[in-house]
C-alpha positions in Angstrom: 73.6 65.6 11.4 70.2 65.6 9.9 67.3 68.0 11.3 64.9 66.2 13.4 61.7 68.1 12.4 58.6 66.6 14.7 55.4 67.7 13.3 53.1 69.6 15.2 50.4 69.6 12.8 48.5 66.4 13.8 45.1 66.3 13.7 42.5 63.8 15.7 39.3 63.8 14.3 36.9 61.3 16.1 33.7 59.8 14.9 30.7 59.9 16.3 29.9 59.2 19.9 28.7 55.5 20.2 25.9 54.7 22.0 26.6 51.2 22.8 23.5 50.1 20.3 24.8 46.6 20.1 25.4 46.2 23.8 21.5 46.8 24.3 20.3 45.3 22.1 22.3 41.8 23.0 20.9 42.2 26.4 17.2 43.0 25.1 17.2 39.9 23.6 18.7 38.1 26.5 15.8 39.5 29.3 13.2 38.5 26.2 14.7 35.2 25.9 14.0 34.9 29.8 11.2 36.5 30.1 9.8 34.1 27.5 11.3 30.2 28.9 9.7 31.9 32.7 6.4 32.0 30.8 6.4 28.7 30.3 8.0 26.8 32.7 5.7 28.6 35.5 3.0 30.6 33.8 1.9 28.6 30.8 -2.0 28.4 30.8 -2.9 24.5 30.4 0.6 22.7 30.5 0.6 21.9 34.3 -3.1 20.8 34.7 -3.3 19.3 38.3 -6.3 17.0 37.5 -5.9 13.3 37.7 -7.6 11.2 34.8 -9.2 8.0 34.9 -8.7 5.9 32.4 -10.9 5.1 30.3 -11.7 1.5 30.8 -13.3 -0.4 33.6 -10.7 -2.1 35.5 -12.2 -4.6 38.3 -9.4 -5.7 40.7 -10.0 -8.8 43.3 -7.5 -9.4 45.5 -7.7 -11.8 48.3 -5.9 -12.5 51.3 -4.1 -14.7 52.7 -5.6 -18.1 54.9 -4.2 -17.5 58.2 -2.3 -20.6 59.1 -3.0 -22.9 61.6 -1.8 -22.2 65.3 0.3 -24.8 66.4 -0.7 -26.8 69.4 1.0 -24.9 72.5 4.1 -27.0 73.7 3.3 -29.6 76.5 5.1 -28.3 79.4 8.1 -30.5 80.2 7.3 -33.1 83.3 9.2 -31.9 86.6 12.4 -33.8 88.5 11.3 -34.9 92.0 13.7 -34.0 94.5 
C-alpha cells in the first residue's frame, strides 16, 4: 500500500490589493459622458433661442371673403281649409 504523504508546506502568496482602478474609471467616464449630453440638451448657450424670425421678404397677403348669398324669399304661408 503506497504512503499517502499530503504536503503541508503550501504557500499562498497574494498580489497586491486592488483598488478597483478600472471600475472608477469606467464610471468617471460614464458621469462625464452625462454630464456632457445634459449640457447640451438643456444648458447649451445659443442652441434654443426662443426668438421668432421674420423672413426676410415682404410678403403682402389679400384675402377676401366670401359674398353672402342671397336670402331666399320667406315661404308664403299655406292658404287655410274652411270648416
Amino acid at each position: 500500500m503506497p504512503d499517502y504523504d499530503p504536503k503541508t508546506d503550501i504557500h499562498v502568496t497574494s498580489g497586491p490589493p486592488s483598488g478597483g482602478g478600472g471600475l472608477y474609471f469606467i464610471v468617471g467616464a460614464l458621469v462625464v459622458a452625462v454630464l456632457v449630453g445634459a449640457y447640451f440638451m438643456f444648458g447649451a448657450p445659443g442652441l434654443h433661442n426662443n426668438v421668432a424670425r421674420a423672413p426676410d421678404r415682404n410678403v403682402n397677403v389679400t384675402v377676401e371673403q366670401p359674398r353672402t348669398p342671397a336670402q331666399p324669399a320667406p315661404a308664403a304661408p299655406a292658404p287655410q281649409r274652411q270648416q
